[in-house]
N, CA, C, O and CB atoms as a CASP TS submission, in Angstrom:
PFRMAT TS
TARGET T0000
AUTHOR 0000-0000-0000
METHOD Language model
MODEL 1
PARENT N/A
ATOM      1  N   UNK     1     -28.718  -1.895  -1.177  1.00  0.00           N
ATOM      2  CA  UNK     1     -27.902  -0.840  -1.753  1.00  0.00           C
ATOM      3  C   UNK     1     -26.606  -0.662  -0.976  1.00  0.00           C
ATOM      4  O   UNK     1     -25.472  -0.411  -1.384  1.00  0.00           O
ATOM      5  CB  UNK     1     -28.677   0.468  -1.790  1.00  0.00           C
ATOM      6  N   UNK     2     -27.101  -0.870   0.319  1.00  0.00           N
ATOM      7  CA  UNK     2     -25.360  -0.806   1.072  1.00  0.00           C
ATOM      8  C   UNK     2     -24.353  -1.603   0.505  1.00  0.00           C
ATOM      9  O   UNK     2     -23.246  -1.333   0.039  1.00  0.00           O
ATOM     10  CB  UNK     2     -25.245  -1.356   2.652  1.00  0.00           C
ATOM     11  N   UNK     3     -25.203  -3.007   0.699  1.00  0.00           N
ATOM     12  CA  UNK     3     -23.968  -3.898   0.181  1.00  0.00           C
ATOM     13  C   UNK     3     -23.223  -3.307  -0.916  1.00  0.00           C
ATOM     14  O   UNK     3     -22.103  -2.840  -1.124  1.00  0.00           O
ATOM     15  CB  UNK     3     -24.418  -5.288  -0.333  1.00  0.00           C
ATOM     16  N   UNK     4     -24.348  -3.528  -1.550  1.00  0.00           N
ATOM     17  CA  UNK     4     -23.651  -3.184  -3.300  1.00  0.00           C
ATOM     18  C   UNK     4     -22.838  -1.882  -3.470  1.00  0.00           C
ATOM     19  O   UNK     4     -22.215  -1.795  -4.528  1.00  0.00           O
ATOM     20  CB  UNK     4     -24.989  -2.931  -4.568  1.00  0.00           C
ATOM     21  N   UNK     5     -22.748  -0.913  -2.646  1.00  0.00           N
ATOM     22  CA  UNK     5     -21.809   0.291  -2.441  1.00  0.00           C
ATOM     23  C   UNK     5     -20.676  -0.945  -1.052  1.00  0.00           C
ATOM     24  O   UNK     5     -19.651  -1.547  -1.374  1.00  0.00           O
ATOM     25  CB  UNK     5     -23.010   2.267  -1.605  1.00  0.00           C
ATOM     26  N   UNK     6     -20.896  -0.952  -0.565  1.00  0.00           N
ATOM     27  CA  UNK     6     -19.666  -1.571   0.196  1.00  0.00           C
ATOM     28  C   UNK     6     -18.484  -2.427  -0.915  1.00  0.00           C
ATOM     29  O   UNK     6     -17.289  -2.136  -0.975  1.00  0.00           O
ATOM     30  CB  UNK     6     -20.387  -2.780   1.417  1.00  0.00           C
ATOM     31  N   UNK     7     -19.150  -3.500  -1.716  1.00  0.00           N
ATOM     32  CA  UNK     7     -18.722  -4.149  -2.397  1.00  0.00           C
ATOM     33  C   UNK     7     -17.601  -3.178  -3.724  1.00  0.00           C
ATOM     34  O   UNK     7     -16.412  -3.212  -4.041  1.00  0.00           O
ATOM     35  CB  UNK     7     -19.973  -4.928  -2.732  1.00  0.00           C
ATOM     36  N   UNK     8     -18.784  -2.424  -4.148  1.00  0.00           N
ATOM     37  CA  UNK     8     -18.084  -1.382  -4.989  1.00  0.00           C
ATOM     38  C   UNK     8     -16.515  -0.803  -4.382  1.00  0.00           C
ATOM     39  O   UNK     8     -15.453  -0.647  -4.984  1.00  0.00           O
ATOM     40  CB  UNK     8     -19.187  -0.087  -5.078  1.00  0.00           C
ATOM     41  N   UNK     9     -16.904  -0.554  -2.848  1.00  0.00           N
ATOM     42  CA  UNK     9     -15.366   0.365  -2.149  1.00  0.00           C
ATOM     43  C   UNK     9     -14.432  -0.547  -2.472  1.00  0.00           C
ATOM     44  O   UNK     9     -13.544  -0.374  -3.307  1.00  0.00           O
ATOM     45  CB  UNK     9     -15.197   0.709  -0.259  1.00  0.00           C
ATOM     46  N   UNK    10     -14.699  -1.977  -1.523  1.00  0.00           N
ATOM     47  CA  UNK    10     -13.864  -2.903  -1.810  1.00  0.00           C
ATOM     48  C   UNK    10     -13.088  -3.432  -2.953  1.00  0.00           C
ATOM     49  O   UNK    10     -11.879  -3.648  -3.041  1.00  0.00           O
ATOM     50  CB  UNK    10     -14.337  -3.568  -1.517  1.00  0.00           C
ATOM     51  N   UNK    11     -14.339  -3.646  -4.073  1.00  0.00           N
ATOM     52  CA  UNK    11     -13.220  -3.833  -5.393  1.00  0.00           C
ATOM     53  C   UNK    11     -12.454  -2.670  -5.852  1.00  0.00           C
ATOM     54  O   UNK    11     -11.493  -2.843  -6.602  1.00  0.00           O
ATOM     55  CB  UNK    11     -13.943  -4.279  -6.738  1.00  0.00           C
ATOM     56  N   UNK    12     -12.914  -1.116  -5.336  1.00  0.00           N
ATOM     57  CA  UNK    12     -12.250   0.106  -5.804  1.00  0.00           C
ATOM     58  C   UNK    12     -10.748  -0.457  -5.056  1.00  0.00           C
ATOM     59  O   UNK    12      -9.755  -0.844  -5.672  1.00  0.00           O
ATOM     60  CB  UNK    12     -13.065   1.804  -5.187  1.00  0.00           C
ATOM     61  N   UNK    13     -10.885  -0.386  -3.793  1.00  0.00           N
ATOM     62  CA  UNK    13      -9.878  -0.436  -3.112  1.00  0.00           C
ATOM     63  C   UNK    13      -8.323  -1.490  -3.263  1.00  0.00           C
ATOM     64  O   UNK    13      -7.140  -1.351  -2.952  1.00  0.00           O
ATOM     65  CB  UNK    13     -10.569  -0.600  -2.069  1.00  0.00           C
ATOM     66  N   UNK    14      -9.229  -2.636  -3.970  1.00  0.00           N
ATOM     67  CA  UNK    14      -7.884  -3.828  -4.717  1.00  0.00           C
ATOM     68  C   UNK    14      -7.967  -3.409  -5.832  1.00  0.00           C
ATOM     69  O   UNK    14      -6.990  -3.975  -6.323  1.00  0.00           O
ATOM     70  CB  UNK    14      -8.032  -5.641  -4.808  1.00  0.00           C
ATOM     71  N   UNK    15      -8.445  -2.773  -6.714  1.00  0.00           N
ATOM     72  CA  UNK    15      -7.961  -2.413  -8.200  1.00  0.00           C
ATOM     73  C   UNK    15      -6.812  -1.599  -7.420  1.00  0.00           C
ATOM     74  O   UNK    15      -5.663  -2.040  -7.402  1.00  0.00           O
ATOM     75  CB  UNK    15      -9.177  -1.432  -9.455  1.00  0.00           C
ATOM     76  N   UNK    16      -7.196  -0.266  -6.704  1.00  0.00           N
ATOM     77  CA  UNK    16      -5.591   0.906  -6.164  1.00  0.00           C
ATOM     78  C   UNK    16      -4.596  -0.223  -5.713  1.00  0.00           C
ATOM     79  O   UNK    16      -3.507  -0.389  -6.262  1.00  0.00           O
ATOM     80  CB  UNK    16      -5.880   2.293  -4.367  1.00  0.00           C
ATOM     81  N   UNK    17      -4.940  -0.791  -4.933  1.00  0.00           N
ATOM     82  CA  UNK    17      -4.103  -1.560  -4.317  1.00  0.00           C
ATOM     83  C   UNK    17      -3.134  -1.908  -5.473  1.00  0.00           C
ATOM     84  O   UNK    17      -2.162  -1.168  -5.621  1.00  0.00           O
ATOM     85  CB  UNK    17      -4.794  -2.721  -3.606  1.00  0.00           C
ATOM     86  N   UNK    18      -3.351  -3.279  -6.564  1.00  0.00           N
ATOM     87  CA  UNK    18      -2.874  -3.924  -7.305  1.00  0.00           C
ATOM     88  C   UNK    18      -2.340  -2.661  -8.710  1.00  0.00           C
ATOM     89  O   UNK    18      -1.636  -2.965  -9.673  1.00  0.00           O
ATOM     90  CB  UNK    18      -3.965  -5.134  -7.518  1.00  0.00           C
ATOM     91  N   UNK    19      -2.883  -1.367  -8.446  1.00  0.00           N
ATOM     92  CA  UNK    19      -2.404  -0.393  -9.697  1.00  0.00           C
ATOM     93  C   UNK    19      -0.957  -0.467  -8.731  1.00  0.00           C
ATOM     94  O   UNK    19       0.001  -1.204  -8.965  1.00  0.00           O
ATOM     95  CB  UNK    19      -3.409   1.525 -10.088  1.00  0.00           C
ATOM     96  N   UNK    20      -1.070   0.417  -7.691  1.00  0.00           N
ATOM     97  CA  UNK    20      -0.120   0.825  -6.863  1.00  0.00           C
ATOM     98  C   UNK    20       1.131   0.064  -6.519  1.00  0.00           C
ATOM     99  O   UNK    20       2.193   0.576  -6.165  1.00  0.00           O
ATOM    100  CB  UNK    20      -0.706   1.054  -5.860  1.00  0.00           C
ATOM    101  N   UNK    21       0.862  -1.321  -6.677  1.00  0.00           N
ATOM    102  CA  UNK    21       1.885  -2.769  -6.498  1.00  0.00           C
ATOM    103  C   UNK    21       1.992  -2.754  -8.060  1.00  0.00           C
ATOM    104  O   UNK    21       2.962  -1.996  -8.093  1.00  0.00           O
ATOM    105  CB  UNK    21       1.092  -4.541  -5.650  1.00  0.00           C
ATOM    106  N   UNK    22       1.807  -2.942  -9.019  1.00  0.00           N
ATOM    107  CA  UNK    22       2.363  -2.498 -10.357  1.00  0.00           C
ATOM    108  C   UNK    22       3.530  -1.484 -10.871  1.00  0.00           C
ATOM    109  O   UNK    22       4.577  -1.565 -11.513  1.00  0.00           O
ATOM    110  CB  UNK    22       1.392  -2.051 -10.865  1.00  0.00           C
ATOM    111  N   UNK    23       2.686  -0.403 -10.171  1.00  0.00           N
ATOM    112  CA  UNK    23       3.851   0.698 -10.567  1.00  0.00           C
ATOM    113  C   UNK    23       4.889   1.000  -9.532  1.00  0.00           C
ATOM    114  O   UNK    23       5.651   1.902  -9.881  1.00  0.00           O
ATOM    115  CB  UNK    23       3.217   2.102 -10.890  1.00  0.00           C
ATOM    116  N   UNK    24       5.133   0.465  -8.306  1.00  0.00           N
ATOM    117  CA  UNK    24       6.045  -0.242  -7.560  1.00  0.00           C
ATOM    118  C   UNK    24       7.103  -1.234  -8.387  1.00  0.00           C
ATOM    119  O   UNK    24       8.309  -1.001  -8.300  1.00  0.00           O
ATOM    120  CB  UNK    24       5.219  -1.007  -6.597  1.00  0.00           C
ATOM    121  N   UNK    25       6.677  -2.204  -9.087  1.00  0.00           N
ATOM    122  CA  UNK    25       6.993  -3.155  -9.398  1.00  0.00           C
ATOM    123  C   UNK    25       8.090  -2.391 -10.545  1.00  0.00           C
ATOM    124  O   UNK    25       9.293  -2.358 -10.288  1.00  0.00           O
ATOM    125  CB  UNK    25       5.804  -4.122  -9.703  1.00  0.00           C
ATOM    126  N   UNK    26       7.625  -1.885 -11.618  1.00  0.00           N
ATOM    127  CA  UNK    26       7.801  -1.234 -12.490  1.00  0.00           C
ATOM    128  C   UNK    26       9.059  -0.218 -12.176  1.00  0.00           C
ATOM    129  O   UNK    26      10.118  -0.200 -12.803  1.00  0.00           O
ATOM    130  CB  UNK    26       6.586  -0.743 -12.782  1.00  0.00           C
ATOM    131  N   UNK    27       8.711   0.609 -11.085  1.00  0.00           N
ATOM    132  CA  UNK    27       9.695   1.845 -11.061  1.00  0.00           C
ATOM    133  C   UNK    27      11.230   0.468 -10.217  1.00  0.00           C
ATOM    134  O   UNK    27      12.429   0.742 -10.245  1.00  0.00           O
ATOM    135  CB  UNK    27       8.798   3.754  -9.610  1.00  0.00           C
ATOM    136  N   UNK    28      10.811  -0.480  -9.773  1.00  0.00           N
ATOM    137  CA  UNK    28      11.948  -0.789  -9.553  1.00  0.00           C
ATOM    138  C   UNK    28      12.646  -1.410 -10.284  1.00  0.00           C
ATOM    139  O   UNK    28      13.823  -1.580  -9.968  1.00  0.00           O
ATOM    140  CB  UNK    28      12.004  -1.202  -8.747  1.00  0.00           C
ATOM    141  N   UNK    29      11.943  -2.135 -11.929  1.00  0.00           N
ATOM    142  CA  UNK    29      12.688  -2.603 -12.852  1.00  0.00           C
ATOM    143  C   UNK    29      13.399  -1.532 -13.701  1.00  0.00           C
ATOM    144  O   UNK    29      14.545  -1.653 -14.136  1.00  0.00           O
ATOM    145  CB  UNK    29      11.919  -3.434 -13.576  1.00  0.00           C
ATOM    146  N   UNK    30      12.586  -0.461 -13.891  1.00  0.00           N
ATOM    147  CA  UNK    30      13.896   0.878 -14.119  1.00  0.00           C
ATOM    148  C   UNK    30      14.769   1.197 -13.631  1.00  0.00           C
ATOM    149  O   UNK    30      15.926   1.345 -14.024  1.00  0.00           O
ATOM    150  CB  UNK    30      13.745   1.954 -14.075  1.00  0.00           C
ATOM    151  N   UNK    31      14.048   1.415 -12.220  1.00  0.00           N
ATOM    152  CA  UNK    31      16.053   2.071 -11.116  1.00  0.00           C
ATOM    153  C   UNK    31      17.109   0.670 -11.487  1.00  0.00           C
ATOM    154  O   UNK    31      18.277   0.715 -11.874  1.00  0.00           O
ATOM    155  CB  UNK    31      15.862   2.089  -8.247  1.00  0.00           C
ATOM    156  N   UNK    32      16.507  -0.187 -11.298  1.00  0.00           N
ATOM    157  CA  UNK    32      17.565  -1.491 -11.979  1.00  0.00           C
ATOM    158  C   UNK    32      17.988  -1.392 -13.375  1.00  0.00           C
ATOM    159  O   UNK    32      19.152  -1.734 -13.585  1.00  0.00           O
ATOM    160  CB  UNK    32      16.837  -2.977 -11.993  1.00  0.00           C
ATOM    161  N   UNK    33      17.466  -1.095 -14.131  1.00  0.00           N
ATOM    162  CA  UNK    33      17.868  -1.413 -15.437  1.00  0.00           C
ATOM    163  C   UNK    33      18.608   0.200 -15.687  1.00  0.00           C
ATOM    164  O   UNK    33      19.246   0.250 -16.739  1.00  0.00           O
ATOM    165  CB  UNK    33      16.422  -1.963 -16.558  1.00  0.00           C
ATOM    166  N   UNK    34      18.604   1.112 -15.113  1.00  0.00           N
ATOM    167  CA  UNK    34      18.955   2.155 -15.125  1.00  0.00           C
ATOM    168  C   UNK    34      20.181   2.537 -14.128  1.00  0.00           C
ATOM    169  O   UNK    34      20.488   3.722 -13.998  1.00  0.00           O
ATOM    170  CB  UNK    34      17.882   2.753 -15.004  1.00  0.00           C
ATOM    171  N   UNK    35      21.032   1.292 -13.272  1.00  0.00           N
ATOM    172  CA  UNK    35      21.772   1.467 -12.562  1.00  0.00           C
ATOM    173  C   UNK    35      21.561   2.545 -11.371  1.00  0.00           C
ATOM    174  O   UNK    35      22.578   2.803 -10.728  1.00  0.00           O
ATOM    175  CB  UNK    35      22.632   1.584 -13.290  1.00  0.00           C
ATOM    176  N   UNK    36      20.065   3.373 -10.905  1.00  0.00           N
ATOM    177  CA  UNK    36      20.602   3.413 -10.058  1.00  0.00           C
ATOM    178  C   UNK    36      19.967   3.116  -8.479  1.00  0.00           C
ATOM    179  O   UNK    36      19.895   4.034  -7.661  1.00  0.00           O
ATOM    180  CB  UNK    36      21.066   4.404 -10.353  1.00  0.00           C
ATOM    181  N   UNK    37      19.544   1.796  -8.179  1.00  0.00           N
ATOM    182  CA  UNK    37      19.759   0.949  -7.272  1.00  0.00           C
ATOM    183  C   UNK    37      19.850  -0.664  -7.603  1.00  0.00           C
ATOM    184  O   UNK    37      19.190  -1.073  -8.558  1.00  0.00           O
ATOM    185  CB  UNK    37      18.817   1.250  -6.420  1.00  0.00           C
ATOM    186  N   UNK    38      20.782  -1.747  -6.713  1.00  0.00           N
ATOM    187  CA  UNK    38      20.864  -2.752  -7.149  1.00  0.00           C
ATOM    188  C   UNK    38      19.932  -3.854  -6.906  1.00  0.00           C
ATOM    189  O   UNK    38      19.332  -3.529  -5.881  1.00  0.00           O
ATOM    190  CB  UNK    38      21.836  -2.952  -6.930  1.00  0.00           C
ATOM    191  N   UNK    39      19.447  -5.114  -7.353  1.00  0.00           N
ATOM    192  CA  UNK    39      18.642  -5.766  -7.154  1.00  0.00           C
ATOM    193  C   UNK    39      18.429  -5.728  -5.370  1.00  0.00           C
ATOM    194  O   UNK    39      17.359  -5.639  -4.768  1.00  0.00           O
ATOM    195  CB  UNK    39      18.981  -6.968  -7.906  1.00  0.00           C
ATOM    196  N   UNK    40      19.606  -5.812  -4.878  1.00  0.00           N
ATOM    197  CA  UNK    40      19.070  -6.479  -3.293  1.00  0.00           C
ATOM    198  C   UNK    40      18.838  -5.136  -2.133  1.00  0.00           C
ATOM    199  O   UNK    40      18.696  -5.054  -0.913  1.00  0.00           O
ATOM    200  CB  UNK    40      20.582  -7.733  -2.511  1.00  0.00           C
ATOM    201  N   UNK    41      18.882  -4.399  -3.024  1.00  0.00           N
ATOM    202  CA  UNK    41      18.114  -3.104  -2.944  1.00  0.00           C
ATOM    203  C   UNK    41      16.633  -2.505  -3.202  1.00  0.00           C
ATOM    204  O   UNK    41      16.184  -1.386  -2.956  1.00  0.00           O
ATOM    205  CB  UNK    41      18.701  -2.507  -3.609  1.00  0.00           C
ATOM    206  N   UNK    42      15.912  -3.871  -3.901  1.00  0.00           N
ATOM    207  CA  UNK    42      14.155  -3.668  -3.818  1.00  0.00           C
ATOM    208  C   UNK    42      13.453  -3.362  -2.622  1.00  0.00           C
ATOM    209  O   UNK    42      12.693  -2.427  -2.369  1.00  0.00           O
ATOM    210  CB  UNK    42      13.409  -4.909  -4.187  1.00  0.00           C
ATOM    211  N   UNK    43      13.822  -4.265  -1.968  1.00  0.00           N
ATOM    212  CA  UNK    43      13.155  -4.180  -0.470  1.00  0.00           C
ATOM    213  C   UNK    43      13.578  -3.077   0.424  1.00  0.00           C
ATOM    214  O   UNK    43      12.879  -2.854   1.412  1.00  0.00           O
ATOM    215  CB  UNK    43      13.466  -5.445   0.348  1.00  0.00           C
ATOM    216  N   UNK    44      14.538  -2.424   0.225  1.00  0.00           N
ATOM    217  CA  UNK    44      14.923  -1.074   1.011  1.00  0.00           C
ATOM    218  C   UNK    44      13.892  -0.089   0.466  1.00  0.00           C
ATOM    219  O   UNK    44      12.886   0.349   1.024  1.00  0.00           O
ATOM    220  CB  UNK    44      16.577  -0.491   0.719  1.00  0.00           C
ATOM    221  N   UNK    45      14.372   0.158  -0.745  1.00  0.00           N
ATOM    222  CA  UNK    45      13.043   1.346  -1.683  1.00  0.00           C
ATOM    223  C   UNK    45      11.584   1.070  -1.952  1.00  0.00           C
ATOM    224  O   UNK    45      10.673   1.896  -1.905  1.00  0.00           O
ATOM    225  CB  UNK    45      13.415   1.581  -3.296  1.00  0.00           C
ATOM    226  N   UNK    46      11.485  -0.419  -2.286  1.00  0.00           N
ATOM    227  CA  UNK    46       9.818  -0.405  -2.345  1.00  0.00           C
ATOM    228  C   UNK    46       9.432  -1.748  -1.132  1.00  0.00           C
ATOM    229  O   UNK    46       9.477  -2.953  -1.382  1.00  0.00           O
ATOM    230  CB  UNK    46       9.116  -0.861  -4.342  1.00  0.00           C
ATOM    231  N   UNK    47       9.171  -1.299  -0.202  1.00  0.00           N
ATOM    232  CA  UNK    47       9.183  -2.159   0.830  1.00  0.00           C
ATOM    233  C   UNK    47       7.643  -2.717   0.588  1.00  0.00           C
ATOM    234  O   UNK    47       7.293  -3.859   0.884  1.00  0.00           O
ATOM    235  CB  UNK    47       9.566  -1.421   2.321  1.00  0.00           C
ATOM    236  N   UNK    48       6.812  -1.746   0.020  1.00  0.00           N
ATOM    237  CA  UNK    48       5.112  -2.399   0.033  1.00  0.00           C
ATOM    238  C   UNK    48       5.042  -3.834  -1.013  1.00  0.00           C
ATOM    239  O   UNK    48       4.018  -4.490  -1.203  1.00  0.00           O
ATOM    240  CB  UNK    48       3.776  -0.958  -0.790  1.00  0.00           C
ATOM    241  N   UNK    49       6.738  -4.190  -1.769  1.00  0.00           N
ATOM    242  CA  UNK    49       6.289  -5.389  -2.236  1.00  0.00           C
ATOM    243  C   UNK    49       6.652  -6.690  -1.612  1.00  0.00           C
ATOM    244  O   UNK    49       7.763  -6.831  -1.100  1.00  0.00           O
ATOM    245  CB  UNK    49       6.628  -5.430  -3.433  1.00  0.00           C
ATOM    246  N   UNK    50       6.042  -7.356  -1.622  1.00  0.00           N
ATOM    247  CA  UNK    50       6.300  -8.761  -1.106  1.00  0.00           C
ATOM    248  C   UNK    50       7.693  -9.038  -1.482  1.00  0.00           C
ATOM    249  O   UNK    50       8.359  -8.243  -2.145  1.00  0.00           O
ATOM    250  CB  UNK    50       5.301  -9.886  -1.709  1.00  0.00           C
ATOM    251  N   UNK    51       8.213 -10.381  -0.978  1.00  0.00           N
ATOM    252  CA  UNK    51       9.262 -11.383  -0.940  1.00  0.00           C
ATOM    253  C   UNK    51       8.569 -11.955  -2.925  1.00  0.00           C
ATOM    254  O   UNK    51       8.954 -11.673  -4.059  1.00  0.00           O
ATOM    255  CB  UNK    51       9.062 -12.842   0.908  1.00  0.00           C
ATOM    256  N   UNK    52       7.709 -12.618  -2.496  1.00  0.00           N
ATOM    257  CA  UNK    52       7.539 -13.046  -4.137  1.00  0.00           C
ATOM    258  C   UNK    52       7.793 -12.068  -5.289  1.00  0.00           C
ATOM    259  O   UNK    52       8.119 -12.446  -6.414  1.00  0.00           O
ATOM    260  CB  UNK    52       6.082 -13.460  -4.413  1.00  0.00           C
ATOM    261  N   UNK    53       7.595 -10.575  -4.880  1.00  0.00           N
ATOM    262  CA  UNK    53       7.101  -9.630  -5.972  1.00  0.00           C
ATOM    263  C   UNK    53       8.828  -9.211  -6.451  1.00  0.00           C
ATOM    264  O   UNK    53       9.312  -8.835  -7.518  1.00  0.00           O
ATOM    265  CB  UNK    53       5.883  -8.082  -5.261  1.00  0.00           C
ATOM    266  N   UNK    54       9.372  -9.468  -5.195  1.00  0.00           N
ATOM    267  CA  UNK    54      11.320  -8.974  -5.777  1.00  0.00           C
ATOM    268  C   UNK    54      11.553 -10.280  -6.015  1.00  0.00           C
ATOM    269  O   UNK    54      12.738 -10.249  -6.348  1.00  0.00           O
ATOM    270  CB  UNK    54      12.812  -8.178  -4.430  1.00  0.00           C
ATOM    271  N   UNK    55      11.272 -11.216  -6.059  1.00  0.00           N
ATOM    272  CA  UNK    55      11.906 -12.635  -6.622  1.00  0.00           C
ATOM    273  C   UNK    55      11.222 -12.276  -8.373  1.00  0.00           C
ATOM    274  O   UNK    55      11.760 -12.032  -9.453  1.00  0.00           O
ATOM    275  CB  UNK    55      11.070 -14.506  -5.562  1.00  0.00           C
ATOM    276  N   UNK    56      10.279 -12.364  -8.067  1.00  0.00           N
ATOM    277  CA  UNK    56       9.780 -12.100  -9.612  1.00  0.00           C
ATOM    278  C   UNK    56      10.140 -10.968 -10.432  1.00  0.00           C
ATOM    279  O   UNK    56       9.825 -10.958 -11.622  1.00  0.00           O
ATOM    280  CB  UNK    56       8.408 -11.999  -9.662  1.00  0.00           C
ATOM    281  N   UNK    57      10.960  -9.730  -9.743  1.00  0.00           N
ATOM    282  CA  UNK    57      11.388  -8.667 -10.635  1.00  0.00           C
ATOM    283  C   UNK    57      12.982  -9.157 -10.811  1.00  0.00           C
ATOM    284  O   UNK    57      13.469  -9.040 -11.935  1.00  0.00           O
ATOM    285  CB  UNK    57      11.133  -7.012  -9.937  1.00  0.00           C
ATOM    286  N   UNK    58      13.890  -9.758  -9.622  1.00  0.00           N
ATOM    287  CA  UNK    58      15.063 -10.629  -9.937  1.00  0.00           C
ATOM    288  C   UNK    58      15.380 -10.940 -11.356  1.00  0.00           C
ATOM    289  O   UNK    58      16.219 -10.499 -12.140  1.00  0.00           O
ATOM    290  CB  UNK    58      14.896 -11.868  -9.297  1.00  0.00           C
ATOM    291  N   UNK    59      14.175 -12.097 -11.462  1.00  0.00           N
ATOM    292  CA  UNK    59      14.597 -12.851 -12.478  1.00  0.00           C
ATOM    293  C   UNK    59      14.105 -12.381 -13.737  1.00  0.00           C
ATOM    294  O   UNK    59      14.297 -13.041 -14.759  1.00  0.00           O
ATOM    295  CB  UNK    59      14.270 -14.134 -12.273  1.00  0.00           C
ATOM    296  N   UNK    60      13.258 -10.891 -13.750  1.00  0.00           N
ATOM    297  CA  UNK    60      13.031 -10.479 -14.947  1.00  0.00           C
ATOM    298  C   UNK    60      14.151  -9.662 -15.265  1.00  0.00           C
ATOM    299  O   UNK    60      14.829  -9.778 -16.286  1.00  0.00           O
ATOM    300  CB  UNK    60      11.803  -9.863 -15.079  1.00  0.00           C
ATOM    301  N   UNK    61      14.283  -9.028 -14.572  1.00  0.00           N
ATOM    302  CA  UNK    61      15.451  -8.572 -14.855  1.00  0.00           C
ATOM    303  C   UNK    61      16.987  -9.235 -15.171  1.00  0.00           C
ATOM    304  O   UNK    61      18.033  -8.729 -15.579  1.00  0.00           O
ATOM    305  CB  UNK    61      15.476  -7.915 -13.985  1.00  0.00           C
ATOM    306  N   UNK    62      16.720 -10.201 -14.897  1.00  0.00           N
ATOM    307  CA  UNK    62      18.252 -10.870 -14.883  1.00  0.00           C
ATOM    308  C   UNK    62      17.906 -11.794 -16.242  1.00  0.00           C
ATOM    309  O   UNK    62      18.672 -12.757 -16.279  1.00  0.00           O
ATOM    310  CB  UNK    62      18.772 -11.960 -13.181  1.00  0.00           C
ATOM    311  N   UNK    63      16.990 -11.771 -17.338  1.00  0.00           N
ATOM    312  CA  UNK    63      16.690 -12.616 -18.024  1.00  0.00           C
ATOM    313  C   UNK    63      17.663 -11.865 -19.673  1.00  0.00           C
ATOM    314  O   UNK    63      17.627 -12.475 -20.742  1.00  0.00           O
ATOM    315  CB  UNK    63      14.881 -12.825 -17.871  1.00  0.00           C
TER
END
């Protein structure tokens, strides 16, 4: 039973994780598309995303 409650925290804990890196992701394709911060300005405001995660909002945005 432990395990299976340990396991449970854990997947609780990367679902928040990956909600939380979503709507990161998200609020920075608005302030972009909404003028008000510029692309090379991701990493100042949402610093919890990776190098890949502002390359990948870059080029959505720039599409």
């Amino acid at each position: 039973m432990l395990m299976t409650l340990f396991d449970d925290e854990q997947i609780y804990k990367a679902f928040e994780n990956d909600i939380k890196q979503e709507t990161a992701k998200n609020k920075a394709i608005f302030m972009i598309q909404k003028g008000k911060i510029a692309i090379d300005e991701i990493a100042e405001y949402f610093p919890e995303l990776s190098e890949e995660e502002r390359k990948e909002i870059e080029s959505q945005v720039l599409q």
